[in-house]
C-alpha positions in Angstrom: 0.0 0.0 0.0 1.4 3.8 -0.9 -0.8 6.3 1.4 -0.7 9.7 -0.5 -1.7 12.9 1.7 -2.8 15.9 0.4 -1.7 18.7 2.1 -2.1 21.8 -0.5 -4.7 21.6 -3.2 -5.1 25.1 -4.7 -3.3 26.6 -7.3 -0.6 30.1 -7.0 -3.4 32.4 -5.0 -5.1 29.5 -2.6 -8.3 29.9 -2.3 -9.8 32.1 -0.9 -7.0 33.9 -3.2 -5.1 36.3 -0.7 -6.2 39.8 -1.6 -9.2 38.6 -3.8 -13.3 39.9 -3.8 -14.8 37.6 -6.0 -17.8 35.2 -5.5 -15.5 32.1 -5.8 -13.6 33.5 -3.2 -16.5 34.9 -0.9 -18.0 31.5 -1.1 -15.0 29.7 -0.4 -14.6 32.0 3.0 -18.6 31.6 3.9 -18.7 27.9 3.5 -15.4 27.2 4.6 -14.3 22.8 4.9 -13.0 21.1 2.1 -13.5 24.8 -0.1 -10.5 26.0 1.9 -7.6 25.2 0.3 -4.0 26.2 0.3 -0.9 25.7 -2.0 0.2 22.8 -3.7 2.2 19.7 -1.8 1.8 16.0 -1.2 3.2 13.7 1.1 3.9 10.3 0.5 4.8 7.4 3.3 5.4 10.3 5.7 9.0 9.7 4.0 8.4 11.5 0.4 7.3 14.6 -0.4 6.3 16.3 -3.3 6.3 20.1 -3.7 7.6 22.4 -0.7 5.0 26.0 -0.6 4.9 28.5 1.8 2.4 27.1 3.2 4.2 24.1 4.4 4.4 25.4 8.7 0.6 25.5 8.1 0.5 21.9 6.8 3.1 20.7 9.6 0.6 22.8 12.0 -2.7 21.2 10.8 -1.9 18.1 9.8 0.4 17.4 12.5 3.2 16.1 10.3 6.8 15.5 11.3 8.8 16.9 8.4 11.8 15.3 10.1 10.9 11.9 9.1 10.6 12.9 5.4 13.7 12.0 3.6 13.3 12.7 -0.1 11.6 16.0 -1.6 11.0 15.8 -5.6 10.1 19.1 -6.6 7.9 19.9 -9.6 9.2 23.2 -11.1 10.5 26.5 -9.8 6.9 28.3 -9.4 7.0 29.8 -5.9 3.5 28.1 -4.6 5.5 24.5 -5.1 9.4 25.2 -3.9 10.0 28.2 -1.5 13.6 27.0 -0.3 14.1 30.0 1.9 12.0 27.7 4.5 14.5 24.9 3.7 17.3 26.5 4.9 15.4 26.5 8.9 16.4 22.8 8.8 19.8 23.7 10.2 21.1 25.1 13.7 20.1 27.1 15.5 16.5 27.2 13.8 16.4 23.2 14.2 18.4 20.4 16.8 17.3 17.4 15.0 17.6 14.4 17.9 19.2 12.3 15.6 21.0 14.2 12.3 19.3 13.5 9.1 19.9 14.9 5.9 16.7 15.8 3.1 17.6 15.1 0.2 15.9 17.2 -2.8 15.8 16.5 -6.2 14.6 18.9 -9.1 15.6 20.7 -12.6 18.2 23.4 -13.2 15.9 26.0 -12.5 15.0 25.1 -9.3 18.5 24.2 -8.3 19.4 27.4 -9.1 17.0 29.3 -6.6 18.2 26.5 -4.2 21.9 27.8 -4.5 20.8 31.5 -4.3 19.6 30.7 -0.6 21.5 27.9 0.6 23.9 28.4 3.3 27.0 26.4 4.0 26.2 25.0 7.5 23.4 23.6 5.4 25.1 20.9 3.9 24.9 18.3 6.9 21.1 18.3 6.8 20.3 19.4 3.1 21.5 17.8 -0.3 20.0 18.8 -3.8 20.8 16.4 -6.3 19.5 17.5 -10.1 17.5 15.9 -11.9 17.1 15.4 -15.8 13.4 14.6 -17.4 13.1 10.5 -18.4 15.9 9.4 -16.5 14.6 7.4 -13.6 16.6 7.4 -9.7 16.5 5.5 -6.9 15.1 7.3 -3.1 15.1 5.4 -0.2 12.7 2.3 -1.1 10.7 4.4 -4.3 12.0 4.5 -8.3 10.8 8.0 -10.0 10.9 9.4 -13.3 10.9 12.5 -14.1 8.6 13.4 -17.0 8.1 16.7 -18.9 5.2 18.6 -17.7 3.5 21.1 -20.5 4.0 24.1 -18.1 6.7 26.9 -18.3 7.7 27.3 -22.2 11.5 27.8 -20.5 12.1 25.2 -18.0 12.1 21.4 -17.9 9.1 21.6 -15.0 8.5 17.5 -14.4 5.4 15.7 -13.7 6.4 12.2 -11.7 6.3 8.5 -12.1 6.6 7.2 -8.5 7.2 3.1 -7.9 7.0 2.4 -4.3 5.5 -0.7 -2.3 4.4 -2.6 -5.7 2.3 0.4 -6.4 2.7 3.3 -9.3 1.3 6.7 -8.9 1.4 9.5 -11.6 1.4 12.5 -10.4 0.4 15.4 -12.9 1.0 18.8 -11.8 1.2 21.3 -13.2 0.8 20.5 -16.3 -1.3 20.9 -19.8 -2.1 17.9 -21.7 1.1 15.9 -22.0 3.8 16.3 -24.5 4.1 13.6 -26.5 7.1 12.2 -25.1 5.5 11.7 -22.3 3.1 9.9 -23.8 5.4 7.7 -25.0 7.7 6.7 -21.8 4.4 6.0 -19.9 4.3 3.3 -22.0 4.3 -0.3 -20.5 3.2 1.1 -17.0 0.0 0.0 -15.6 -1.1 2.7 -13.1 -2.3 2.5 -9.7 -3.4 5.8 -9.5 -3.2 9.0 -11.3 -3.8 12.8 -9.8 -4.2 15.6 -12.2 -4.3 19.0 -12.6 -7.8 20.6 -12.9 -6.5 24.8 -12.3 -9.9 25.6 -14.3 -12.2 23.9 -13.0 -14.8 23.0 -16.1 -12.9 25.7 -18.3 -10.9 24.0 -21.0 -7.4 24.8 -20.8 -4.8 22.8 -22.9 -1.1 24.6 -22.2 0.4 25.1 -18.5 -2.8 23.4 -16.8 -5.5 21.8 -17.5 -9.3 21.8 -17.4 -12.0 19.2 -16.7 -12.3 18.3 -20.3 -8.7 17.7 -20.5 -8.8 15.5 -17.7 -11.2 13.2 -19.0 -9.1 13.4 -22.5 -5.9 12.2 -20.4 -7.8 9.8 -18.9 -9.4 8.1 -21.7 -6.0 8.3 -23.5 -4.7 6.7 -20.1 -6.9 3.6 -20.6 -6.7 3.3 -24.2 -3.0 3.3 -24.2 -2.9 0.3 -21.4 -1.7 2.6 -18.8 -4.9 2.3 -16.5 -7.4 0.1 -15.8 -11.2 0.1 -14.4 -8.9 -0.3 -11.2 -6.6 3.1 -11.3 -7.7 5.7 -8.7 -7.8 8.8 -10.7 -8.1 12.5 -8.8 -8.4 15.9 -9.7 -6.4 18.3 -7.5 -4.5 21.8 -7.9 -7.8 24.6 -8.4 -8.1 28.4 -8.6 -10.8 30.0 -8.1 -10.9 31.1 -11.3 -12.5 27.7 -12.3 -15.5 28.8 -10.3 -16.7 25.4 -8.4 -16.7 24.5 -4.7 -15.9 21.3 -3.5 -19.1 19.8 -3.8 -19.6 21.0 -7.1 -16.4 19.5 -8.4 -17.7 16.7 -6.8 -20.8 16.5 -8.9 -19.1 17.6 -12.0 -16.2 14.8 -11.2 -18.2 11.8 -10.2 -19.9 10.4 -13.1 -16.7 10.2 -14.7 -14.6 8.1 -11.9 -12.8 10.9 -10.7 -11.8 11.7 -6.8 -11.6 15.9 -5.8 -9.1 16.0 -3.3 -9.1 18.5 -0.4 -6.7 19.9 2.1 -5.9 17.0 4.3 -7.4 14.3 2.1 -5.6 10.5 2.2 -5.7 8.0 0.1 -5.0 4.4 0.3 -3.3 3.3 -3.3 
């Protein structure tokens, strides 16, 4: 079994977005529950975790999650809602006396390497490692094989969706990300799915580049299953809104359900 915890499920703004007036927004606020939601992260196994927001000592806070037993940190892209290393570099003395010295590795593009370097300090190395990362070439953390794939996101950067093998179990993870490139398409080939999260920014808008929308989601799916990639046993979730798509939970819910997709929420696990 692979237990995946969401922890952030809203895209750049959250939602309510910080300084926004809109009825998505106002809603969001009034009705509060699974419509709050804040940036984007995902924990796996308590040991893995994907994305590190700014909103991360909120997660820690209400999820009650020990961020010293996670080991491994894949990061998606350099997009401040999913890696904000300044909050990294509190791992070290005197901001943190681990009990028993640990070190977190991170793994991620050039890009992201880069704003990694522009904060990292030097007594950071006993407790930190960031280890690049190239798209399609697969790695070993801990217990777990992941690969790398190329998101459809930032025109400039090689931003990765992942491929995670870990207890018998394979999870794609899709954010952010438009519908796939095609070489994407092509090294998913041969992997049967266990489950499969994607991104649904817009709500029941159709969006094709950087993220996608509802429609796009059922296209990946169907592509998914034709391809041999999933089954009528694959888990598939939506995750990763704005409130620019205009639903609340329970509306994504009724909009998601007839077509065999999960919404997450803030704080939502699932048992793969």
């Amino acid at each position: 079994v692979m237990r995946l915890k969401f922890l952030g499920t809203a895209a750049a703004e959250g939602w309510p977005a910080l300084f926004c007036q809109c009825d998505s927004c106002a809603k969001a606020r009034a009705n509060g529950g699974k419509n709050i939601r804040t940036r984007s992260s995902s924990l796996i196994d308590d040991s893995y975790m994907i994305d590190f927001s700014a909103d991360t000592y909120m997660h820690v806070l209400y999820e009650n999650i020990d961020l010293t037993k996670v080991e491994h940190l894949f990061i998606t892209h350099s997009h401040e809602d999913h890696f904000y290393p300044e909050d990294l570099m509190l791992r070290r003395p005197p901001y943190a006396h681990l009990n028993v010295p640990s070190r977190l590795t991170i793994y991620g593009n050039s890009s992201t390497k880069a704003l990694y370097d522009a904060v990292n300090a030097e007594d950071a190395d006993d407790v930190l490692e960031f280890k690049e990362i190239v798209a399609y070439n697969s790695f070993k953390a801990g217990d777990a094989i992941v690969t790398p794939l190329l998101a459809n996101h930032i025109p400039d950067e090689d931003c990765f969706i992942y491929l995670i093998e870990l207890n018998g179990k394979k999870l794609l993870y899709g954010h952010d990300s438009g519908y796939f490139p095609e070489a994407t398409w092509d090294a998913l080939k041969g992997h049967v799915l266990d489950a499969v999260t994607l991104d649904c920014t817009m709500g029941p808008e159709s969006c094709e580049r950087y993220h996608m929308g509802f429609p796009q989601n059922i296209r990946v799916k169907d592509r998914l299953i034709a391809q041999g990639n999933a089954d009528a046993n694959t888990i598939f979730i939506i995750n990763h809104f704005s409130h620019n798509g205009g639903l609340l939970h329970d509306e994504l819910v009724k909009m998601a359900k007839p077509h065999g997709f999960q919404v997450s929420y803030d704080g939502m696990e699932v048992q793969i």
